[in-house]
C-alpha positions as protocol buffer text, in pm:
chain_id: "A"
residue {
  index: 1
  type: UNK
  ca { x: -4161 y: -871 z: 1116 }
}
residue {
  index: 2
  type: UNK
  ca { x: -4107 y: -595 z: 865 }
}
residue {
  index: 3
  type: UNK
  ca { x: -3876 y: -418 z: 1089 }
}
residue {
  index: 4
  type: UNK
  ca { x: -3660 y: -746 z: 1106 }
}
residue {
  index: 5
  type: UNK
  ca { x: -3671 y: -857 z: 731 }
}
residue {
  index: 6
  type: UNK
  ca { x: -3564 y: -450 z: 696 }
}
residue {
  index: 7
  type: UNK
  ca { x: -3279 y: -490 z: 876 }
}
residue {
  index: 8
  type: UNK
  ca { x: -3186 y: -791 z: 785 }
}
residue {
  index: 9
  type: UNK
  ca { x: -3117 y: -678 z: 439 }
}
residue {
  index: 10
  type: UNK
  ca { x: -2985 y: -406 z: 515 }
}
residue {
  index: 11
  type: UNK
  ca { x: -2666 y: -604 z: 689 }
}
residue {
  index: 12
  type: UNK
  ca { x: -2688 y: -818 z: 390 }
}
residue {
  index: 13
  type: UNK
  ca { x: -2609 y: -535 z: 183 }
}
residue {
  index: 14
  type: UNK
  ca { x: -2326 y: -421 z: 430 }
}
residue {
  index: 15
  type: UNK
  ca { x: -2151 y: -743 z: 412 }
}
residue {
  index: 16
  type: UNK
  ca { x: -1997 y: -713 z: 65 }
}
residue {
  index: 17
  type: UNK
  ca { x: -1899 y: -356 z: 98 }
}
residue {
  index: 18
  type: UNK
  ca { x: -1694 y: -428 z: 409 }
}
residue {
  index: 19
  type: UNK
  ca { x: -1545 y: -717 z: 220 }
}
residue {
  index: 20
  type: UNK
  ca { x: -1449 y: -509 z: -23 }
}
residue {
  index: 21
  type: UNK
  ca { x: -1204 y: -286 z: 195 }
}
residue {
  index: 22
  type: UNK
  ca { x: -913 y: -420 z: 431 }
}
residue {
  index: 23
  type: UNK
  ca { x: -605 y: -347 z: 608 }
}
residue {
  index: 24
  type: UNK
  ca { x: -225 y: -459 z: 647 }
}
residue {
  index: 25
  type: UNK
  ca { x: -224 y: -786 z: 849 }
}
residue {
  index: 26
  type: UNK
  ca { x: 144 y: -913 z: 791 }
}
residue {
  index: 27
  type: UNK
  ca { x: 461 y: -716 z: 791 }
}
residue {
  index: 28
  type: UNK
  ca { x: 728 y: -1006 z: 686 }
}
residue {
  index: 29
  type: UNK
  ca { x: 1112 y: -842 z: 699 }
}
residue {
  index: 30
  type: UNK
  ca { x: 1417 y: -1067 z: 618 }
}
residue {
  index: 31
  type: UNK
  ca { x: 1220 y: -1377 z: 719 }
}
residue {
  index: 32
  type: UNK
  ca { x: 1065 y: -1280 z: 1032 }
}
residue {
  index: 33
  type: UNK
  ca { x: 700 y: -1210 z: 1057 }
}
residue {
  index: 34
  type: UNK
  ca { x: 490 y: -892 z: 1227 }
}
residue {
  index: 35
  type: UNK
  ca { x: 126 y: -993 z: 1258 }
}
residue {
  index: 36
  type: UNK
  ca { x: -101 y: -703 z: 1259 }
}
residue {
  index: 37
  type: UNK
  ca { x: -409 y: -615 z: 1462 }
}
residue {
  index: 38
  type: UNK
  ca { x: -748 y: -668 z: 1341 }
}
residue {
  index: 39
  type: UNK
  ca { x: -918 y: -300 z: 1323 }
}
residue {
  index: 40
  type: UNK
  ca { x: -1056 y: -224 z: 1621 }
}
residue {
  index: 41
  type: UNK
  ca { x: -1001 y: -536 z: 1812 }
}
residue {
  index: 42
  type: UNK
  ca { x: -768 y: -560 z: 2111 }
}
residue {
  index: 43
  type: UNK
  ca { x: -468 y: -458 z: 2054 }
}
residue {
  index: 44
  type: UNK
  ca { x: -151 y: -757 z: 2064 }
}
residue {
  index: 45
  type: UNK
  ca { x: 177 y: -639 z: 2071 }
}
residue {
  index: 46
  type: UNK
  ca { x: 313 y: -549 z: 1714 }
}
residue {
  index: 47
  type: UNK
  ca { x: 538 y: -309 z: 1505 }
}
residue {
  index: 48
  type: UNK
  ca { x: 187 y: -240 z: 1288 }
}
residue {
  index: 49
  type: UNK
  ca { x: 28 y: 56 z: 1382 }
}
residue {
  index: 50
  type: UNK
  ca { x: -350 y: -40 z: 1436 }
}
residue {
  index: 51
  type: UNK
  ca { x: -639 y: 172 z: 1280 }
}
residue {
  index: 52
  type: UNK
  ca { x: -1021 y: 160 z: 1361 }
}
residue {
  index: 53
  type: UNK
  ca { x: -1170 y: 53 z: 1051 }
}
residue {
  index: 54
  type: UNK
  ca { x: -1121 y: -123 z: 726 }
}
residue {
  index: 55
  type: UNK
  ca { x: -1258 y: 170 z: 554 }
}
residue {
  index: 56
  type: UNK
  ca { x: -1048 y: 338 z: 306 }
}
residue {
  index: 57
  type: UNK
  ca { x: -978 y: 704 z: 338 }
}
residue {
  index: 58
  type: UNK
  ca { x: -1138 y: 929 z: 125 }
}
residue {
  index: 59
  type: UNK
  ca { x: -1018 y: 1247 z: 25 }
}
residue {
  index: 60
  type: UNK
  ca { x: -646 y: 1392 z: -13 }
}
residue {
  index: 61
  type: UNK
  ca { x: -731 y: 1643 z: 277 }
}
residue {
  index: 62
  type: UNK
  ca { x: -813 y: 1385 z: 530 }
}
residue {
  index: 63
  type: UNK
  ca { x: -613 y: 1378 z: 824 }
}
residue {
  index: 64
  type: UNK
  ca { x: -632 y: 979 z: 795 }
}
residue {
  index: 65
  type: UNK
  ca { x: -430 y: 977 z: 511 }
}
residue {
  index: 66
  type: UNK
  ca { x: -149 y: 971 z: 760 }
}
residue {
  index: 67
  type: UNK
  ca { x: -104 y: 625 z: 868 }
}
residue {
  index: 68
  type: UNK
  ca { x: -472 y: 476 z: 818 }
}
residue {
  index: 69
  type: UNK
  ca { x: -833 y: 581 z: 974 }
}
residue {
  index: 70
  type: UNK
  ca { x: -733 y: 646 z: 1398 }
}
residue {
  index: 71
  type: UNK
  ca { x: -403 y: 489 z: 1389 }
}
residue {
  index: 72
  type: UNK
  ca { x: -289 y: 423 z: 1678 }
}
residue {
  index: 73
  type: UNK
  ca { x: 120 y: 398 z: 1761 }
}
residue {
  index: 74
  type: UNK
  ca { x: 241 y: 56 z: 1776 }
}
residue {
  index: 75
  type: UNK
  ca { x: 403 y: -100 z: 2073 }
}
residue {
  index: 76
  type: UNK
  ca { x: 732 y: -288 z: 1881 }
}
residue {
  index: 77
  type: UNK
  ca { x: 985 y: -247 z: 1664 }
}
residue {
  index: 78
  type: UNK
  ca { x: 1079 y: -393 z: 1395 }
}
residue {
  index: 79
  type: UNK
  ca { x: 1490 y: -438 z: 1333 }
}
residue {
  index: 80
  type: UNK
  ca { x: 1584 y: -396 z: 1000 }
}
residue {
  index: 81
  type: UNK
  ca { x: 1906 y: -352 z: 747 }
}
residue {
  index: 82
  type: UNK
  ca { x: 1996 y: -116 z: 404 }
}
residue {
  index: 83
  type: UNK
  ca { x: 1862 y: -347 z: 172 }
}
residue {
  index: 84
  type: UNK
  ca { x: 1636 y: -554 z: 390 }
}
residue {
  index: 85
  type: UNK
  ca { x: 1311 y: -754 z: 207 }
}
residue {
  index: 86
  type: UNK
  ca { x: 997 y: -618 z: 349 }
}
residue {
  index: 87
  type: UNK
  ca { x: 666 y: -821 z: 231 }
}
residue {
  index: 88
  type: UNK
  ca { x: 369 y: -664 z: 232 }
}
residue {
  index: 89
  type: UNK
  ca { x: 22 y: -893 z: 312 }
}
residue {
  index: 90
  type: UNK
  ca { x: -269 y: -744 z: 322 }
}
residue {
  index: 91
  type: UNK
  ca { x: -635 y: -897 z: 425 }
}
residue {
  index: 92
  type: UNK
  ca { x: -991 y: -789 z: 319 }
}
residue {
  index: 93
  type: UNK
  ca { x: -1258 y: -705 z: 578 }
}
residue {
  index: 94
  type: UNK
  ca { x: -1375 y: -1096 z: 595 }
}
residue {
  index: 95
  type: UNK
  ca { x: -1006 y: -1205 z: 655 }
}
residue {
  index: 96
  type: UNK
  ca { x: -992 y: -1279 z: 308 }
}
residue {
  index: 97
  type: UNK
  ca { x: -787 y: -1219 z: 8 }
}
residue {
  index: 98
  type: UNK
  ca { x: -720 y: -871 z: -102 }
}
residue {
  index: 99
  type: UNK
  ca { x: -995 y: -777 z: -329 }
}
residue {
  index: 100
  type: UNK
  ca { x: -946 y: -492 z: -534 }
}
residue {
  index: 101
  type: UNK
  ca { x: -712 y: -527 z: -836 }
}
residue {
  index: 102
  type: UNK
  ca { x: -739 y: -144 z: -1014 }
}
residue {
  index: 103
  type: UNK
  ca { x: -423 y: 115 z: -886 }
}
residue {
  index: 104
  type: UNK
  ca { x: -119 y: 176 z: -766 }
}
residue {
  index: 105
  type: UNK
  ca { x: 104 y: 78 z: -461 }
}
residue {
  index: 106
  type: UNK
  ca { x: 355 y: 279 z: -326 }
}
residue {
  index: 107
  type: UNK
  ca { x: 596 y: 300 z: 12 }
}
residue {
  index: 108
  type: UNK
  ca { x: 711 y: 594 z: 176 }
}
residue {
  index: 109
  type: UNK
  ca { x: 944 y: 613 z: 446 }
}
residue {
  index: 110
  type: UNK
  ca { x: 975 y: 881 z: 729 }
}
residue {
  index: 111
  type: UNK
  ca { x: 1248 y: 956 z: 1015 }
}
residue {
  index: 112
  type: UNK
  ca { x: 1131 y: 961 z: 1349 }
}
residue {
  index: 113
  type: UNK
  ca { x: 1421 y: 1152 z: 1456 }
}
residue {
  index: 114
  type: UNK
  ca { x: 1626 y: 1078 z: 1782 }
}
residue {
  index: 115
  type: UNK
  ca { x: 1277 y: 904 z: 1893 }
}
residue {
  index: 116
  type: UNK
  ca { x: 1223 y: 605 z: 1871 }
}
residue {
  index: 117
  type: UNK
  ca { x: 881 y: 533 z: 1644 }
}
residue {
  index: 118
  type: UNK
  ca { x: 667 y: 371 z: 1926 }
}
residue {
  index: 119
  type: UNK
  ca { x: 675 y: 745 z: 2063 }
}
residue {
  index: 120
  type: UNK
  ca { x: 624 y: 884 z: 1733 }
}
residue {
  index: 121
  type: UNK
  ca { x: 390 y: 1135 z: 1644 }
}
residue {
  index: 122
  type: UNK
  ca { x: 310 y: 1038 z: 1258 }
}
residue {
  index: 123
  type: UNK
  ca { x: 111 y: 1373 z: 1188 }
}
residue {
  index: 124
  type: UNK
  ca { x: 491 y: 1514 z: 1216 }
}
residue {
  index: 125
  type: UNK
  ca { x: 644 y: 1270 z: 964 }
}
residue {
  index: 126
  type: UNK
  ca { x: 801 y: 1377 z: 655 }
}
residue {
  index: 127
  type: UNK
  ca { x: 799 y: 1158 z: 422 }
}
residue {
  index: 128
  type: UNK
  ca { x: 1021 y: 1005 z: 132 }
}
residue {
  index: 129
  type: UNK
  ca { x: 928 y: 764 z: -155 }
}
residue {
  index: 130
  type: UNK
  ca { x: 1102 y: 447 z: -172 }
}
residue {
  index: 131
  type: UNK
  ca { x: 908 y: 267 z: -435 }
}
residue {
  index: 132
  type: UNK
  ca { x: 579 y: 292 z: -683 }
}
residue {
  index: 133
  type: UNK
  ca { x: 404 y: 2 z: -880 }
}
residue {
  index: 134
  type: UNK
  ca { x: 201 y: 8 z: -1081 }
}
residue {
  index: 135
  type: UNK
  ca { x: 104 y: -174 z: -1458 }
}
residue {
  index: 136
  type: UNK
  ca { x: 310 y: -410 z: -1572 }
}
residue {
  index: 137
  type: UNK
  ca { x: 287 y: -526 z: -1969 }
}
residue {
  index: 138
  type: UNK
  ca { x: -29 y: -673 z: -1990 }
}
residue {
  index: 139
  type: UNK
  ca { x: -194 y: -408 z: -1811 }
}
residue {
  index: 140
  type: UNK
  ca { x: -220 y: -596 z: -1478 }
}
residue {
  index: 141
  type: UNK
  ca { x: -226 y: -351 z: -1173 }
}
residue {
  index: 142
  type: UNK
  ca { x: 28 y: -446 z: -911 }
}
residue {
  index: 143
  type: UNK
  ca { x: -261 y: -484 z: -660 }
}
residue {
  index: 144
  type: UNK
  ca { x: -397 y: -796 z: -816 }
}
residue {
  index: 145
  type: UNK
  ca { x: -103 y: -996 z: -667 }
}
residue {
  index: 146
  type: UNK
  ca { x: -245 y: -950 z: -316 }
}
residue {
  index: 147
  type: UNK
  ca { x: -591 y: -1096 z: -513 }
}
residue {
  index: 148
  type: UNK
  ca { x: -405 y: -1435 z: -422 }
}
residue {
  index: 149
  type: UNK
  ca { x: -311 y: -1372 z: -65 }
}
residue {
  index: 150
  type: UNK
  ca { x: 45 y: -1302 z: -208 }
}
residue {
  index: 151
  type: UNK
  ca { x: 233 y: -1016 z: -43 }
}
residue {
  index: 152
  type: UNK
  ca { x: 340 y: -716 z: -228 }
}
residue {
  index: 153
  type: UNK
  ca { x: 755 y: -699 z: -166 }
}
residue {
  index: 154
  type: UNK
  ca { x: 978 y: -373 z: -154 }
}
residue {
  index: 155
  type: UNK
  ca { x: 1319 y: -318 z: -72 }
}
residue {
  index: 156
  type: UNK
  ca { x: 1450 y: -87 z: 146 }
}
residue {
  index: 157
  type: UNK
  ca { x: 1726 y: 180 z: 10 }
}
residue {
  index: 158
  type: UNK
  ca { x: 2082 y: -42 z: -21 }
}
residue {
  index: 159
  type: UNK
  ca { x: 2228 y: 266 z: 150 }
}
residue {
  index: 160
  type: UNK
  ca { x: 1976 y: 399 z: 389 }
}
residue {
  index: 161
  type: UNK
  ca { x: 2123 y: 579 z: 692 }
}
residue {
  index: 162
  type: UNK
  ca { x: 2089 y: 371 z: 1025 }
}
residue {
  index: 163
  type: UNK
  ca { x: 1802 y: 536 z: 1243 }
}
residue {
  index: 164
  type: UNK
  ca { x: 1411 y: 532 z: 1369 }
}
residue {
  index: 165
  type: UNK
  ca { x: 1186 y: 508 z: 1050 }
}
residue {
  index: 166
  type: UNK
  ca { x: 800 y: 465 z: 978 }
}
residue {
  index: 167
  type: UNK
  ca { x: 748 y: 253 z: 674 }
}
residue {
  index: 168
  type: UNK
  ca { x: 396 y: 383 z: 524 }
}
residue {
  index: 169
  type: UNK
  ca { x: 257 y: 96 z: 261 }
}
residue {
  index: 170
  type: UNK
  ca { x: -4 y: 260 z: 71 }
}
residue {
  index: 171
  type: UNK
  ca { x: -209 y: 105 z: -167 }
}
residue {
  index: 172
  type: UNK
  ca { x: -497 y: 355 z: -401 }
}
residue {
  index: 173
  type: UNK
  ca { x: -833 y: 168 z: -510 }
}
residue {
  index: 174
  type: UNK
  ca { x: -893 y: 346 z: -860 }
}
residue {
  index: 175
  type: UNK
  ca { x: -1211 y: 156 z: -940 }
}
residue {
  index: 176
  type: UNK
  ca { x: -1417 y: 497 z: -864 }
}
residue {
  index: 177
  type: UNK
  ca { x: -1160 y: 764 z: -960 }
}
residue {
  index: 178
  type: UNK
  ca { x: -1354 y: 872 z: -1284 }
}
residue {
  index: 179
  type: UNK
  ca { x: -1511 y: 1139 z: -1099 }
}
residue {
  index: 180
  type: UNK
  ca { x: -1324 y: 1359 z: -814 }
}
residue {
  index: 181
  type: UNK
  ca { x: -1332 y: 1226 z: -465 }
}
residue {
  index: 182
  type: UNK
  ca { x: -1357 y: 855 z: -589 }
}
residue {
  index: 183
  type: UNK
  ca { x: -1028 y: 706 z: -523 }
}
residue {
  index: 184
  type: UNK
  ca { x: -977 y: 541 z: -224 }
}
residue {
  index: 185
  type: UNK
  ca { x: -719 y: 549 z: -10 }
}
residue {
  index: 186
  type: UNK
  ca { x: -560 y: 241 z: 186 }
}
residue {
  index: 187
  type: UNK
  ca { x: -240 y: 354 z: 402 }
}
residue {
  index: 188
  type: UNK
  ca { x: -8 y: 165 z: 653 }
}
residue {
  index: 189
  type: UNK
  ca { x: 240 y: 227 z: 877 }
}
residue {
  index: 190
  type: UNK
  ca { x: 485 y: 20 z: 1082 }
}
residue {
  index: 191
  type: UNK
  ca { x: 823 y: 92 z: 1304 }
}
residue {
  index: 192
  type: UNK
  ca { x: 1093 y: 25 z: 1216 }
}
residue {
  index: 193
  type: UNK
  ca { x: 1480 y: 34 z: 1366 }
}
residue {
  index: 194
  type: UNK
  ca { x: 1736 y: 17 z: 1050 }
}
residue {
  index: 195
  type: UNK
  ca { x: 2118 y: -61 z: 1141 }
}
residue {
  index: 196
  type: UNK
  ca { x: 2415 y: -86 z: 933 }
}
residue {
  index: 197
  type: UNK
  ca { x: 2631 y: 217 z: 831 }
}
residue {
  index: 198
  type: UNK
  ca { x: 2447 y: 341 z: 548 }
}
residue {
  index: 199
  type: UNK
  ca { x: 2472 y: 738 z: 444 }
}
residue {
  index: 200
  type: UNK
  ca { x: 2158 y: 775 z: 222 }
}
residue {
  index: 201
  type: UNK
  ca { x: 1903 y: 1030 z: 300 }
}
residue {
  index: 202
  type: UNK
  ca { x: 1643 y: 1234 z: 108 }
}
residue {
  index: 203
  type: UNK
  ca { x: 1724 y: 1569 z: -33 }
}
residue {
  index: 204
  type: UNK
  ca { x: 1487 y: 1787 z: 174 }
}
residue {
  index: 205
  type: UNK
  ca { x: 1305 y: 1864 z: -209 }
}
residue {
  index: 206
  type: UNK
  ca { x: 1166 y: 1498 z: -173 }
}
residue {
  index: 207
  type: UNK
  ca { x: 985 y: 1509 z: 162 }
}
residue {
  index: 208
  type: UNK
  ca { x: 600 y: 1550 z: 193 }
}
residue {
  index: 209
  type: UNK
  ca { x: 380 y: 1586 z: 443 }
}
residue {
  index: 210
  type: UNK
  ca { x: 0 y: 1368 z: 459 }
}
residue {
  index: 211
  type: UNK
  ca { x: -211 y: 1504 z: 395 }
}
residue {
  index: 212
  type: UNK
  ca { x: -72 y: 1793 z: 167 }
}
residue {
  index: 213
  type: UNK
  ca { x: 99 y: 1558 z: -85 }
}
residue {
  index: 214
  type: UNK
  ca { x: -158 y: 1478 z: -317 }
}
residue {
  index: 215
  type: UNK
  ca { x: -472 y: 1648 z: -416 }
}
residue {
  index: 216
  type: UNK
  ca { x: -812 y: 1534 z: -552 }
}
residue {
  index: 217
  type: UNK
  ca { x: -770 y: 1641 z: -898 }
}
residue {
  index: 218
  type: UNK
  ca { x: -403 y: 1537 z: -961 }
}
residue {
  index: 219
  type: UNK
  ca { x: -322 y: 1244 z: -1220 }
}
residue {
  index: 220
  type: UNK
  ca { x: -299 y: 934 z: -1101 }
}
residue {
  index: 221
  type: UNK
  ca { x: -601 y: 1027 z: -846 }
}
residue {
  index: 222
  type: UNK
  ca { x: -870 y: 1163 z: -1041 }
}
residue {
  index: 223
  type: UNK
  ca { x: -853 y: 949 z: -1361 }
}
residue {
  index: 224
  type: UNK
  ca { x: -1154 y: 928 z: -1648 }
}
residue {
  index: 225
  type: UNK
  ca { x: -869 y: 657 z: -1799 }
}
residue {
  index: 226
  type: UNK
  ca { x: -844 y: 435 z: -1565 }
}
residue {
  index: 227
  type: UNK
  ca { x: -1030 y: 187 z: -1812 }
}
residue {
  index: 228
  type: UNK
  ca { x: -903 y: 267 z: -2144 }
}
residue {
  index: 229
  type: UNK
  ca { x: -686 y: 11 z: -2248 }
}
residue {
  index: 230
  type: UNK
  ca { x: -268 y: 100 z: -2294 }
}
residue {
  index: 231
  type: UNK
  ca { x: -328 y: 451 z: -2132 }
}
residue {
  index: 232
  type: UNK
  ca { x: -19 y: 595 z: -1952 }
}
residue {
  index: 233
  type: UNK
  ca { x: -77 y: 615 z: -1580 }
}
residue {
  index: 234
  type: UNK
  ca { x: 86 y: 903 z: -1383 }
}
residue {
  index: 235
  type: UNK
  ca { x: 193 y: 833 z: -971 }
}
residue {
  index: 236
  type: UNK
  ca { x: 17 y: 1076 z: -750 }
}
residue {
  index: 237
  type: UNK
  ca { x: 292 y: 1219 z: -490 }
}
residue {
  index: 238
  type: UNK
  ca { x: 655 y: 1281 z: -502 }
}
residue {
  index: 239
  type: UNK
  ca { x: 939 y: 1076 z: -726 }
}
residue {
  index: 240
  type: UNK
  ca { x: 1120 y: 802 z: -592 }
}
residue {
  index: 241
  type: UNK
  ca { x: 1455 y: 978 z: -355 }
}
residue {
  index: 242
  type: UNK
  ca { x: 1710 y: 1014 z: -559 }
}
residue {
  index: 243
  type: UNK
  ca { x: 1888 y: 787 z: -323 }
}
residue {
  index: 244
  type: UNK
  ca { x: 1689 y: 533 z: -383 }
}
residue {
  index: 245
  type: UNK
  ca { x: 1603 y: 502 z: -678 }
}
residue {
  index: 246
  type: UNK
  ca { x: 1808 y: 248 z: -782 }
}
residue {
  index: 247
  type: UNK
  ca { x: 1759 y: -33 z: -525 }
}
residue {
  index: 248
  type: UNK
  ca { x: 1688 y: -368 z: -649 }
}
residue {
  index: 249
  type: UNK
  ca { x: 1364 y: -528 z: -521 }
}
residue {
  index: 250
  type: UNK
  ca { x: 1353 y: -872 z: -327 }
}
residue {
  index: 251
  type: UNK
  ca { x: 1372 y: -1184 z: -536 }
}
residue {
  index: 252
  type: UNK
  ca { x: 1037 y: -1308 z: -624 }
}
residue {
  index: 253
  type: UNK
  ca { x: 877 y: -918 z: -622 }
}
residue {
  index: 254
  type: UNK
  ca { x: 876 y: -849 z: -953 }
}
residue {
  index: 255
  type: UNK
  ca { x: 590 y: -565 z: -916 }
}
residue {
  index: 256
  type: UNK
  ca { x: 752 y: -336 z: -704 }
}
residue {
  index: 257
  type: UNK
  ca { x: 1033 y: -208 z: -904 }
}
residue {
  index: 258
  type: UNK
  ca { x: 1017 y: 164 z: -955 }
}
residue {
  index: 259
  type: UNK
  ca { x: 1054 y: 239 z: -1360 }
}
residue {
  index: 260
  type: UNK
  ca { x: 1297 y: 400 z: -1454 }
}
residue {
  index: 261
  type: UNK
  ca { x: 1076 y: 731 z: -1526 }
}
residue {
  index: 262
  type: UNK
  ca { x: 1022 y: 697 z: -1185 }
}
residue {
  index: 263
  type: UNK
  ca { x: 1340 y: 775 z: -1067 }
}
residue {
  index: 264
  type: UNK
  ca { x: 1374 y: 1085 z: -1333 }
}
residue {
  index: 265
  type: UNK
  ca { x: 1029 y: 1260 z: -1282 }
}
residue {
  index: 266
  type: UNK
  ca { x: 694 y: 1233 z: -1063 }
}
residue {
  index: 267
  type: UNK
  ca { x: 509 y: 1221 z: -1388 }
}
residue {
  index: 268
  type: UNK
  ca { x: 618 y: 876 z: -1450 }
}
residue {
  index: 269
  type: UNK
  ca { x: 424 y: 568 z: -1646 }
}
residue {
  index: 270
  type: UNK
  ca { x: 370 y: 270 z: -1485 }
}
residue {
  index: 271
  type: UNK
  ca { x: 561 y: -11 z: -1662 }
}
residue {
  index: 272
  type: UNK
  ca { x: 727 y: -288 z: -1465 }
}
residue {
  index: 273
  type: UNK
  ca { x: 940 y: -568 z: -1627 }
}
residue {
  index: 274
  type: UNK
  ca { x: 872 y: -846 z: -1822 }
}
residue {
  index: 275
  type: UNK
  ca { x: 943 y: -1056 z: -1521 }
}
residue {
  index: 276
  type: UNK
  ca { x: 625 y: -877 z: -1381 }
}
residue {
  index: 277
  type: UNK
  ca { x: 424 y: -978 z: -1660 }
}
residue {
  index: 278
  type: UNK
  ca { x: 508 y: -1324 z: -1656 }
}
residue {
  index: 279
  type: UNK
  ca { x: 451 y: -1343 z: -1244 }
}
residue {
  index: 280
  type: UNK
  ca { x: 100 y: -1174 z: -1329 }
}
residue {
  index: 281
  type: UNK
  ca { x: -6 y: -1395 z: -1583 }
}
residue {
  index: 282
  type: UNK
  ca { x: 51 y: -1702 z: -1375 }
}
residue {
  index: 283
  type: UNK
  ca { x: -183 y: -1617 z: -1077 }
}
residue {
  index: 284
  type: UNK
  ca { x: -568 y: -1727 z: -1137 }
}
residue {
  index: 285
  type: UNK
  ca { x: -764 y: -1477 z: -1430 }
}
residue {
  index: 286
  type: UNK
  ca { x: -969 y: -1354 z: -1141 }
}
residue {
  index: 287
  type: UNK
  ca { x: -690 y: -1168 z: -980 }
}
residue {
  index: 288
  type: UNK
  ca { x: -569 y: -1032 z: -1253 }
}
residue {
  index: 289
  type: UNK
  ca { x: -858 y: -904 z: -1459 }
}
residue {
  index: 290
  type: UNK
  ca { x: -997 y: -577 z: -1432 }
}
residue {
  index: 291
  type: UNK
  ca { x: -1351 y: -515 z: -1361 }
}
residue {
  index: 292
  type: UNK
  ca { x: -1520 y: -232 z: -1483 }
}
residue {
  index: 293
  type: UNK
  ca { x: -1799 y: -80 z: -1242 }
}
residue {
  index: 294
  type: UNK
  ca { x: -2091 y: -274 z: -1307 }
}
residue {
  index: 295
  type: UNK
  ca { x: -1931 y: -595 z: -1362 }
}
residue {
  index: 296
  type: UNK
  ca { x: -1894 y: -875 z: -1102 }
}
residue {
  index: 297
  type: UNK
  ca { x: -1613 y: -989 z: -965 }
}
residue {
  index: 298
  type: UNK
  ca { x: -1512 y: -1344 z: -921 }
}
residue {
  index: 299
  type: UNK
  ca { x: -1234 y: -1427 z: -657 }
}
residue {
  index: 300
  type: UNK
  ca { x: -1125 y: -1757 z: -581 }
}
residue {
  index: 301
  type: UNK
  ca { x: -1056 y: -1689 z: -192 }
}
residue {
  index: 302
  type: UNK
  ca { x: -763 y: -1863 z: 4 }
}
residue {
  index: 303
  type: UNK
  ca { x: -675 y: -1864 z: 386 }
}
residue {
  index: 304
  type: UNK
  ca { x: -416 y: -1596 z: 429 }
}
residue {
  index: 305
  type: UNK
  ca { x: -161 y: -1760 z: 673 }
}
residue {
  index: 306
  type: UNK
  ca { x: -39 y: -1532 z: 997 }
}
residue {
  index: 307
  type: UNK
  ca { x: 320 y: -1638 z: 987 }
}
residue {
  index: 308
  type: UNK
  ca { x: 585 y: -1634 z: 706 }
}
């Protein structure tokens, strides 16, 4: 009986924590929708690269940093245009909302050469930034939008060159980076087949490599601020390509538009537009309001729909 009752609260216990983490379930691009794979289930056909756990990644030297933990290449891809909407939804371990609402989100793309990306070898990407969010006004992370099943939504390049690219949607849990190791790591990546006769590419200066792009004591990853009110957060990584910098994100994203230190220097501050302030504000307190370690956090959960 002991044994039981032992193990029984011991799953208990579990059942939060998983909660707590999650993955990308919906890739939504010009209107049409990519449903994900649930971690380790059996795999569907999809443009989402699948990965073995909700966990998040820890560490800047993990190999998993790549495209999520085991990632596995994805069957599909995924046509898109310069300048196409891409809307990011992601899920928590329950199939709920998106819990975490402290850090960043940024999107990286990478070539996948003459190959197509379903043949891909990810640990061979390098990678460009595309876009960065992070604070807007009030302080509000651009995480907290997903707190509401609401999808985070970028913009590809208005001029990207046509070709085979992996689109990797990373989002960084900051809630434990006071101390070095803490952050956690969510990444995504999905295939993608841009047209159209666009000539923009990365100067070769902008490309990283993952792991090798961040490390555990750089700003942005190991921060003793994240909690001080009005501090100036600095974007782990690279600065937006050049190229890129000065897309316009989709209507109705008002979160995911780099600032414009973003597009001059890595060290940039996160401050979004007012637009992004009022968007914030208007989703439920709970979403929006940053808990401190310690504190509990209340979430008013809603089904997260498959198709968009």
């Amino acid at each position: 009986m002991r044994t039981f009752t032992a193990v029984a609260l011991s799953a208990l216990a579990i059942l939060p924590y998983v909660s707590a983490h999650g993955f990308l379930s919906n890739l939504v691009i010009d209107g049409t929708s990519y449903k994900g794979n649930l971690p380790n289930a059996t795999p569907n056909p999809s443009v989402v690269r699948q990965i073995s756990s909700v966990d998040p990644v820890k560490g800047t030297s993990n190999a998993n940093l790549n495209c999520g933990q085991d990632a596995q290449k994805a069957s599909l891809l995924a046509d898109a245009q310069p300048g196409s909407s891409l809307s990011f939804f992601w899920m928590n371990g329950d199939s709920g909302n998106w819990v975490h609402n402290t850090g960043p989100v940024m999107t990286y793309l990478a070539s996948c050469g003459d190959t197509t990306c379903d043949q891909f070898d990810s640990t061979q990407a390098k990678w460009f930034k595309i876009d960065e969010a992070g604070q807007d006004s009030s302080g509000a992370w651009a995480q907290a939008t997903l707190n509401t099943g609401a999808p985070i939504n970028v913009t590809l390049p208005s001029n990207l060159a046509s070709g085979n690219y992996l689109v990797r949607h990373e989002i960084i849990a900051l809630q434990l980076a006071m101390s070095v190791g803490g952050a956690e790591f969510y990444p995504s990546c999905s295939q993608l087949k841009v047209g159209g006769s666009g000539t923009g590419v990365p100067d070769s200066s902008e490309l990283v490599s993952f792991p090798g792009a961040y490390s555990d004591n750089d700003p942005g990853i190991l921060d003793t601020d994240v909690y001080t009110p009005g501090a100036a957060y600095t974007f782990p990584g690279p600065k937006v390509a050049t190229f890129a910098a000065g897309s316009t994100p989709s209507s109705g994203s008002p979160v995911s538009t780099p600032s414009s230190a973003a597009a001059s220097t890595s060290a940039s501050v996160a401050v979004a537009s007012s637009t992004a302030a009022s968007a914030t504000q208007s989703s439920s307190a709970a979403a929006t309001r940053t808990c401190k370690p310690g504190q509990k956090r209340m979430v008013k959960r809603h089904t997260l729909q498959w198709s968009h």
